[in-house]
N, CA, C and O of each residue as an XYZ file, in Angstrom:
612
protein
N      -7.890      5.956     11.086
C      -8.004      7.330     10.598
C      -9.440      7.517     10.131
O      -9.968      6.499      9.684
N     -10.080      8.491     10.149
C     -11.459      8.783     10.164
C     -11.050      9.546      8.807
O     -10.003     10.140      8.552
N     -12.418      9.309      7.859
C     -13.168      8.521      6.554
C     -12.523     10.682      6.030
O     -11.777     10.974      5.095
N     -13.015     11.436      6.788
C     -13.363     12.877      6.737
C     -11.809     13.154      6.306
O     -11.440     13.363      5.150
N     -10.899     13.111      7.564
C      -9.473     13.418      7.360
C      -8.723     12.584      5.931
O      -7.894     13.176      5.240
N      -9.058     11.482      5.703
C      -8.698     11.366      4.401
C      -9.473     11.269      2.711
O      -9.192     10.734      1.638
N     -10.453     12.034      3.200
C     -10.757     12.772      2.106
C     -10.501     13.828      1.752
O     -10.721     14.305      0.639
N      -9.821     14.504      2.987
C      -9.340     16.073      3.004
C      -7.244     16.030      2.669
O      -6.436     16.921      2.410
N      -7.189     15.384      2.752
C      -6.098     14.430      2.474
C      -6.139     13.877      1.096
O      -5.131     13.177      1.200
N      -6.430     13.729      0.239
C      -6.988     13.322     -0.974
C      -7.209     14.806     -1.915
O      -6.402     15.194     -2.759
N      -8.374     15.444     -1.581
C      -8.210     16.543     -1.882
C      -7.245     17.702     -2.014
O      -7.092     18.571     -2.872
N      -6.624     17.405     -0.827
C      -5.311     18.832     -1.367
C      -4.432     18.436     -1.875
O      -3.757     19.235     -2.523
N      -3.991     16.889     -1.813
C      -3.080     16.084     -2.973
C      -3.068     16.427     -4.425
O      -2.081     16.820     -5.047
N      -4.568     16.190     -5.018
C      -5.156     16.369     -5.834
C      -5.038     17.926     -6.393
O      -4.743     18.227     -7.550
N      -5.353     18.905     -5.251
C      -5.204     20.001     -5.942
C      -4.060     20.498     -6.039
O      -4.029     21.549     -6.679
N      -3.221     20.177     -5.688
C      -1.637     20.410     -5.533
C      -1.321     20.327     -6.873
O      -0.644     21.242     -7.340
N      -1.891     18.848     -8.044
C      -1.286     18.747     -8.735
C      -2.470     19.286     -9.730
O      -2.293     18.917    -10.891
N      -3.369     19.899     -9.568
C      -4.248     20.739    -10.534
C      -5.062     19.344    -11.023
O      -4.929     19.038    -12.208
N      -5.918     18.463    -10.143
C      -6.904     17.452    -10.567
C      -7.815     17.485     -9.928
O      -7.830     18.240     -8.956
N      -8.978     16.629    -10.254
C      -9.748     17.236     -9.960
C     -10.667     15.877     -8.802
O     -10.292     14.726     -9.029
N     -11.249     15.963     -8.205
C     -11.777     15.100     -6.869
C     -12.791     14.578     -7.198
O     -13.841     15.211     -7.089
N     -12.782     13.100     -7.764
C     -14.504     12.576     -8.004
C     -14.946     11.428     -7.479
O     -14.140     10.501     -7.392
N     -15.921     11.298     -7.151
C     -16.634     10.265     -6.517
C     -15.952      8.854     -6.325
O     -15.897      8.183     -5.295
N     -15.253      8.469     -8.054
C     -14.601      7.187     -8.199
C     -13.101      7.338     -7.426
O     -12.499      6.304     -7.135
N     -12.633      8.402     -7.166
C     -11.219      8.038     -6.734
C     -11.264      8.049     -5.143
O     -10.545      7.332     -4.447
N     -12.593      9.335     -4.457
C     -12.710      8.854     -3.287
C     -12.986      7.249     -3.206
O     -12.324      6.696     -2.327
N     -13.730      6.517     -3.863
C     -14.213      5.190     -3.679
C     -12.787      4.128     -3.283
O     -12.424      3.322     -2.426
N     -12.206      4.916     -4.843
C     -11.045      3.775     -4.371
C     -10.598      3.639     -2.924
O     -10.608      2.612     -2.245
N     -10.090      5.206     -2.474
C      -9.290      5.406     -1.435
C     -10.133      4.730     -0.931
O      -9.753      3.566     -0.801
N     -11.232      4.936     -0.541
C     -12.185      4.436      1.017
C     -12.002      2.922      1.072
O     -11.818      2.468      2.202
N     -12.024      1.795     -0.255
C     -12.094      0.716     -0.474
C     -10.803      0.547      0.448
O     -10.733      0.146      1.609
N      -9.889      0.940     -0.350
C      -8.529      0.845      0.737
C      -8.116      0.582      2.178
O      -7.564     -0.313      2.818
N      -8.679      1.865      2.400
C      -8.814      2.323      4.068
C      -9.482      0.852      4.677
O      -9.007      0.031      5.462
N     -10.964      0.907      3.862
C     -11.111      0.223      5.080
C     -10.734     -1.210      5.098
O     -11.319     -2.000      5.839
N      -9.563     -1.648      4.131
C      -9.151     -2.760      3.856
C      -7.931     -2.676      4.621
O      -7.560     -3.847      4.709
N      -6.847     -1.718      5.407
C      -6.146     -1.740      5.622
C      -5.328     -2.949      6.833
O      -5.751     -3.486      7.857
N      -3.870     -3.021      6.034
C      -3.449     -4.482      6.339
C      -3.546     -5.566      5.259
O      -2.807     -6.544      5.154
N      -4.774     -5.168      4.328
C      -4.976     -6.161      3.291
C      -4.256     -5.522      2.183
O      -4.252     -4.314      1.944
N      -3.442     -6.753      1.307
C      -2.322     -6.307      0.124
C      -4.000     -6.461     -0.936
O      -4.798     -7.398     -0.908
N      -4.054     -5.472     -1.582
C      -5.367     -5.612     -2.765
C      -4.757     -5.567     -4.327
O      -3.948     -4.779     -4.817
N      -5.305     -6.468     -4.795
C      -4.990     -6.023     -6.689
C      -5.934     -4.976     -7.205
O      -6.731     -4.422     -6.447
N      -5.875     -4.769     -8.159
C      -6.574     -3.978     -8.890
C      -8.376     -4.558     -9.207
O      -9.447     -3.975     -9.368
N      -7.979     -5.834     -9.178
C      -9.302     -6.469     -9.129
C      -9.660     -6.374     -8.333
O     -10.827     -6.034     -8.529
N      -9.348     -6.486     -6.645
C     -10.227     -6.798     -5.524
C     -10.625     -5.280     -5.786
O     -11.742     -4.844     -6.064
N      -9.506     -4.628     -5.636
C     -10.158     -2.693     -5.437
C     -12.157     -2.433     -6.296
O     -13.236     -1.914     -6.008
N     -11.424     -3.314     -7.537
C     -12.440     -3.098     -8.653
C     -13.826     -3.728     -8.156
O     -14.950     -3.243     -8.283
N     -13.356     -5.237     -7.406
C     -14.827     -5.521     -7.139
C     -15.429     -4.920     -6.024
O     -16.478     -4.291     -6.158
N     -14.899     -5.041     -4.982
C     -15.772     -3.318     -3.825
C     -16.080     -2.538     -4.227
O     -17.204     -2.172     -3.883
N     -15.347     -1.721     -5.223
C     -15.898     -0.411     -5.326
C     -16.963     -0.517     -6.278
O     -17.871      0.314     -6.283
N     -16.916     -1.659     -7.243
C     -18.126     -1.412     -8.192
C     -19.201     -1.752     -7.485
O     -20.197     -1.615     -8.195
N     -19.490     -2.166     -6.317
C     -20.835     -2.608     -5.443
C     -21.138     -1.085     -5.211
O     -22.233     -0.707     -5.627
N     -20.014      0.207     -4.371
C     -20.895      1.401     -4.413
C     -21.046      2.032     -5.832
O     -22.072      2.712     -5.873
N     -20.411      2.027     -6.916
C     -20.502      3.003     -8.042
C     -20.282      1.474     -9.634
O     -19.406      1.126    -10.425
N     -21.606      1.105     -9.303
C     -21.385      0.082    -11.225
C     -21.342      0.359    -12.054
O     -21.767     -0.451    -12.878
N     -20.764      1.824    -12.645
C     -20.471      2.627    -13.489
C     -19.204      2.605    -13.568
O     -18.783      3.121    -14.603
N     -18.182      2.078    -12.648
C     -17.127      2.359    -13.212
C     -16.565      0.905    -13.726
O     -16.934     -0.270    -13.701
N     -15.238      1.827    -14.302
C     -15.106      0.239    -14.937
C     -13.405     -0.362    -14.914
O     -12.637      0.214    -15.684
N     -13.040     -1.094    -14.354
C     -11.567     -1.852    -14.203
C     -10.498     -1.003    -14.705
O      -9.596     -0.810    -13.890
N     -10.357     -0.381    -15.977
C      -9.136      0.198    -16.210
C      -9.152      1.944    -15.516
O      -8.182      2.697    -15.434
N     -10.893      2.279    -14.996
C     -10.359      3.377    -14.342
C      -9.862      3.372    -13.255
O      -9.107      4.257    -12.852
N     -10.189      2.433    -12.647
C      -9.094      1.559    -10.808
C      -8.031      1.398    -11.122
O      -7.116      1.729    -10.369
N      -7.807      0.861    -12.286
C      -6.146      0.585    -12.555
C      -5.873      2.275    -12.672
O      -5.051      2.695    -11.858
N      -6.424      3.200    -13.517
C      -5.793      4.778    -13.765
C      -5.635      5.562    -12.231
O      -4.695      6.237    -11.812
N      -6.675      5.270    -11.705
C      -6.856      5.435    -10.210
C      -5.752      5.014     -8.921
O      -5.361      5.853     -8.110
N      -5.410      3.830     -8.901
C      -4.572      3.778     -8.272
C      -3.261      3.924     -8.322
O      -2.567      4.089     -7.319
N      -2.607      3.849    -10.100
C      -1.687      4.644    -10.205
C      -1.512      5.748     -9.768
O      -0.591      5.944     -8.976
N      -2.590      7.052    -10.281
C      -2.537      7.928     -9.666
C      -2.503      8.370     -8.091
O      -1.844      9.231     -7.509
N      -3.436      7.473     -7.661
C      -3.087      7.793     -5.943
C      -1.335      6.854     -5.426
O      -0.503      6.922     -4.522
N      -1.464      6.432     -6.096
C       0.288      5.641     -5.828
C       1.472      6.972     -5.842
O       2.330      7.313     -5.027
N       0.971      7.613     -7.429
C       2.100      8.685     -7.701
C       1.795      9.887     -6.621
O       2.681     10.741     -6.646
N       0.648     10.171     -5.594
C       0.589     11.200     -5.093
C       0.548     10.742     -3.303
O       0.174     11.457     -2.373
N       1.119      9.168     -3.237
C       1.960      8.589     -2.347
C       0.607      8.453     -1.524
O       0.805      8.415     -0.310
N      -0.987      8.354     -1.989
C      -2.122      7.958     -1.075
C      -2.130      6.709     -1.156
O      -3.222      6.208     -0.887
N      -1.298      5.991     -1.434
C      -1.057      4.394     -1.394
C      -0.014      4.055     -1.961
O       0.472      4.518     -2.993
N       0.497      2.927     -1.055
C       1.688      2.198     -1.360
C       1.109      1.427     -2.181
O      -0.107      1.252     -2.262
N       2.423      0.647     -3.198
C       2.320     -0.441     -4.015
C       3.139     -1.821     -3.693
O       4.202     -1.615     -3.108
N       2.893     -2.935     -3.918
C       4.071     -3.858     -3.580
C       3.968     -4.569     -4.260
O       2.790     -4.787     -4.546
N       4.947     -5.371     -4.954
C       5.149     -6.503     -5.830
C       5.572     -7.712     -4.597
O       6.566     -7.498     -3.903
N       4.854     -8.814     -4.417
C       4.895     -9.389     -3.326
C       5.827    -11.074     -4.810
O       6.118    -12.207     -4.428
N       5.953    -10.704     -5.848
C       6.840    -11.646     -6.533
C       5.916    -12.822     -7.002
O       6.390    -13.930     -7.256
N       4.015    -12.421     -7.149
C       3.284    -13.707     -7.051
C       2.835    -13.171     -8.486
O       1.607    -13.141     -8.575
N       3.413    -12.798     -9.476
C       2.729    -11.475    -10.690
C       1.664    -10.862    -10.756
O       1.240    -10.722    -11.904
N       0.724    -10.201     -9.503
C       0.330     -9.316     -9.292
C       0.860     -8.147     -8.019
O       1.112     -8.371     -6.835
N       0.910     -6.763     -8.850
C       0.771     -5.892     -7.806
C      -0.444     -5.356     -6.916
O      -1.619     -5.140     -7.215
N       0.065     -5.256     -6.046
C      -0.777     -5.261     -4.875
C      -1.048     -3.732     -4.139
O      -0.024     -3.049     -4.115
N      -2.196     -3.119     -3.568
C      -1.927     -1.576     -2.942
C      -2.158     -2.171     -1.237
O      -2.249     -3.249     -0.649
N      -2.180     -0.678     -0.925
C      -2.747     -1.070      0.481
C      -2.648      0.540      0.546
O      -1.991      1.200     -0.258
N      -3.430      1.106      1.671
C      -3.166      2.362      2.182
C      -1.973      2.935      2.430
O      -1.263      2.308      3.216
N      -1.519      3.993      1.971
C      -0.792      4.635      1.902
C      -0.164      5.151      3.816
O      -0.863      5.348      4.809
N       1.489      5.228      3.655
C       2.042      5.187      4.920
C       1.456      6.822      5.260
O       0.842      7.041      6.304
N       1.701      7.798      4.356
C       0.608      9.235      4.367
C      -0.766      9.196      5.304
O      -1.066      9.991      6.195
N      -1.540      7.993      4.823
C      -2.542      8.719      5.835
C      -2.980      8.016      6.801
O      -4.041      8.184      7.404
N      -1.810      6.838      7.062
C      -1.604      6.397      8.371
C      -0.786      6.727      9.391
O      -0.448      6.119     10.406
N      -0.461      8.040      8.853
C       0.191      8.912      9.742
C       1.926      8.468      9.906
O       2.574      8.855     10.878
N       2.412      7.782      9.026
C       3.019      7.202      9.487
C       4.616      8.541      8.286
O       4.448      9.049      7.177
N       5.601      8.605      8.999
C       6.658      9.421      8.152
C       7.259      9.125      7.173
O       7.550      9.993      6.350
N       7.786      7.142      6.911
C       7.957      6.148      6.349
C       7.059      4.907      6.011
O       5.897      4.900      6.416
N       7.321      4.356      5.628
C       6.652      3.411      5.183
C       7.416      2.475      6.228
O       6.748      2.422      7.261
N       8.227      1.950      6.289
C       8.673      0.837      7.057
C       7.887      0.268      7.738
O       7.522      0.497      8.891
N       7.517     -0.729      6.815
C       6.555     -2.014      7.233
C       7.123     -2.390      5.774
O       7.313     -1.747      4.742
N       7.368     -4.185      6.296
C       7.725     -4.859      5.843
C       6.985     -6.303      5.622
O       6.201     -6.598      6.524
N       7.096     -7.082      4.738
C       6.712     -8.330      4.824
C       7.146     -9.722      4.617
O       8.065    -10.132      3.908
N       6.151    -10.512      5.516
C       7.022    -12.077      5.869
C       6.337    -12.961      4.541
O       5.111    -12.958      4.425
N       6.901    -13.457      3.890
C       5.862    -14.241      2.864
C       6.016    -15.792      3.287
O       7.193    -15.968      3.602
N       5.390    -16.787      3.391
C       5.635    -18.196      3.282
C       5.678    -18.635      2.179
O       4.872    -18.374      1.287
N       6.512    -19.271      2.109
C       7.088    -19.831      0.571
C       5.580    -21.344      0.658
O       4.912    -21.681     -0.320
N       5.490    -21.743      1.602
C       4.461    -22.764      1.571
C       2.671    -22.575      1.127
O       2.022    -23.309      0.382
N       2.297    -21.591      1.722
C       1.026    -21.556      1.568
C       0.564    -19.859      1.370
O      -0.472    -19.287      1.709
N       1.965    -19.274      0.583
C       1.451    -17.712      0.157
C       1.301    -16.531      1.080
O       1.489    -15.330      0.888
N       0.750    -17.491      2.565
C       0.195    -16.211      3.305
C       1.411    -14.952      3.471
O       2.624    -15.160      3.438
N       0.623    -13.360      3.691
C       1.979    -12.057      3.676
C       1.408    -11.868      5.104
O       0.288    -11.760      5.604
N       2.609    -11.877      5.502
C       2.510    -11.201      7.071
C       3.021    -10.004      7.491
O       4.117     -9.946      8.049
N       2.170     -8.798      7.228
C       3.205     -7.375      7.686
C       3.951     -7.885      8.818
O       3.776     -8.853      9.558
N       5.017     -6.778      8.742
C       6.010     -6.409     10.109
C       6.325     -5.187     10.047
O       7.120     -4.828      9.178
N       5.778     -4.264     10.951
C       5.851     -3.281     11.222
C       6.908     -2.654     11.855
O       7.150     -1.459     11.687
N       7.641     -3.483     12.672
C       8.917     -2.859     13.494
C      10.163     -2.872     11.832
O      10.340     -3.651     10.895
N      10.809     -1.395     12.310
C      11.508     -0.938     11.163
C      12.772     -1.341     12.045
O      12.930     -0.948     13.201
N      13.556     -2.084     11.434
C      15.720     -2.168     12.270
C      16.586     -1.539     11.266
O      17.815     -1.597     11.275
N      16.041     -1.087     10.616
C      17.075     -0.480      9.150
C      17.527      0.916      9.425
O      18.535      1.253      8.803
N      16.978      1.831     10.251
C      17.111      3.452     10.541
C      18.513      3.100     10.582
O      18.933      3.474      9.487
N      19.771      2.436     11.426
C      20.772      2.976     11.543
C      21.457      2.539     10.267
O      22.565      3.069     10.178
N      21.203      1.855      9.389
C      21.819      1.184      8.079
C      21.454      2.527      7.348
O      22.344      3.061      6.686
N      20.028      3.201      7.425
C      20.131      3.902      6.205
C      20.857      5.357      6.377
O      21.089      6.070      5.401
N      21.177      5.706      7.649
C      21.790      6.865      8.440
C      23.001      6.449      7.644
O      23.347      7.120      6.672
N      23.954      4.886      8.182
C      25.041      4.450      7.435
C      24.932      5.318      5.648
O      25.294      6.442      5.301
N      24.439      4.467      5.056
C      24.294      4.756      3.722
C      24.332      6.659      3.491
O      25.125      7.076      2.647
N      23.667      7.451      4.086
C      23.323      8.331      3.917
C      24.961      9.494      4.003
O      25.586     10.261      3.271
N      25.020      8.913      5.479
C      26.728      9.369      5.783
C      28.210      8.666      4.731
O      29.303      9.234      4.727
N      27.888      7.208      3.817
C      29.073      7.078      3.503
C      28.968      7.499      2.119
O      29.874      7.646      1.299
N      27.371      7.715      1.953
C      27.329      7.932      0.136
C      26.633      9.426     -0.053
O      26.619     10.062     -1.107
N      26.209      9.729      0.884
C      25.070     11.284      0.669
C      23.727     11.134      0.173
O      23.073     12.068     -0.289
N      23.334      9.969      0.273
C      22.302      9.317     -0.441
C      21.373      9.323      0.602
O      21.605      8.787      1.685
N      20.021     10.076      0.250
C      19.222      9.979      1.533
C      18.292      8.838      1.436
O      17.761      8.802      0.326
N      17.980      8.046      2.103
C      16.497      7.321      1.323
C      15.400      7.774      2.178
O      15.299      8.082      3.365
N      14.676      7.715      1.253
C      13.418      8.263      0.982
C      11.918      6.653      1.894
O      10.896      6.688      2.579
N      12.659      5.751      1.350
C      11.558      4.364      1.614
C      12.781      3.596      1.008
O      13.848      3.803      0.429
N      12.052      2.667      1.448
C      12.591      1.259      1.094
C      11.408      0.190      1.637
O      10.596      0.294      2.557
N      11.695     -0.992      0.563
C      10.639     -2.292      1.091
C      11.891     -3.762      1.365
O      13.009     -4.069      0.951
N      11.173     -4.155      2.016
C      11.712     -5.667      2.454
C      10.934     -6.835      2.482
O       9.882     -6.604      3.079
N      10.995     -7.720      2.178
C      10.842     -8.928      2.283
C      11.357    -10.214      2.590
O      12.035    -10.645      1.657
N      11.271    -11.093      3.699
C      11.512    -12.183      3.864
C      11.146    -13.572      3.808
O      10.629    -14.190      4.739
N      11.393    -13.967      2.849
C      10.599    -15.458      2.753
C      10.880    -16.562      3.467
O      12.046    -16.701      3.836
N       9.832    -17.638      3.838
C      10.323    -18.431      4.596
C       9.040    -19.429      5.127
O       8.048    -19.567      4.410
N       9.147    -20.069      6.367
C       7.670    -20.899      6.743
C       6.961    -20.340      7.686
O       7.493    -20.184      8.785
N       5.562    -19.900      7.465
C       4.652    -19.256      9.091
C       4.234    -20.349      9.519
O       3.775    -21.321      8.920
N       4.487    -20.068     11.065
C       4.341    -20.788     12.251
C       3.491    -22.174     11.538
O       4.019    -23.270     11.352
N       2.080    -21.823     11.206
C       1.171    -22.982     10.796
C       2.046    -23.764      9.919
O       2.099    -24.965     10.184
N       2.831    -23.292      8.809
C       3.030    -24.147      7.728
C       4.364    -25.183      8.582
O       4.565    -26.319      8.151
N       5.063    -24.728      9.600
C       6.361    -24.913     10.169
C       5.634    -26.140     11.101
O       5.993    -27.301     10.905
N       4.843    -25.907     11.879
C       3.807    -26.750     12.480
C       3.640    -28.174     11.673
O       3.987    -29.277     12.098
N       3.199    -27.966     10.764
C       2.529    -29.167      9.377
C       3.930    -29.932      9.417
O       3.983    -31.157      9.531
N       5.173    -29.039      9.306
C       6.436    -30.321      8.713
C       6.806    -30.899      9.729
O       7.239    -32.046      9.613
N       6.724    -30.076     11.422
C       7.460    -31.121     12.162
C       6.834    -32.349     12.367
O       7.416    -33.245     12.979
């Protein structure tokens, strides 16, 4: 997605909810973007972006990405390692859902998105036996990647 469309994307988010558009929150987003695929903490966000703007300072990335979290310009994930993690938002990857999921290795940490979603007819299920629409959902599967599976045989 080109740098333009999600700043314009950012902006009417923003004004939707009567805030206002500044230099530091484009930063974040862009840090994001062009990290995408990569799960980021609040620290990594913090150390990129303070290389373009060393004025800002750690707890406004943390205020920052809450906020772009609550206005759905980035997902959040608790990957169960006690940090949360962002990544670009399913919004301005065009995407309708989020469904992308991840593989974790219990051996050596690495997260492996998975992008193919198999849940649509489960949540249709759910939707028809309870009236319950969902909105997102996350998944995770733990287990050994190929390399670590490699090492034991």
């Amino acid at each position: 997605m080109e740098q333009k469309k999600t700043e314009d994307l950012l902006k009417e988010k923003l004004k939707e909810k009567g805030l206002k558009v500044t230099h530091q929150r484009l930063q974040v987003l862009s840090v994001l973007e062009q990290n995408s695929g990569v799960h980021m903490t609040a620290e990594d966000v913090y150390e990129l972006v303070s290389q373009e703007c060393p004025e800002i300072g750690l707890a406004t990335v943390y205020r920052t990405l809450q906020l772009l979290w609550e206005i759905q310009l980035v997902d959040r994930i608790n990957l169960d390692d006690g940090c949360v993690r962002y990544e670009i938002g399913h919004l301005i990857k065009g995407d309708a859902k989020h469904n992308h999921h991840h593989l974790i290795c219990r051996a050596c940490g690495r997260v492996i998105p998975f992008a193919d979603d198999l849940l649509d007819d489960l949540e249709h299920h759910i939707e028809e036996a309870t009236g319950f629409h969902v909105l997102d959902h996350e998944l995770k599967f733990y287990g050994l990647c190929r390399e670590c599976r490699g090492k034991k045989a």
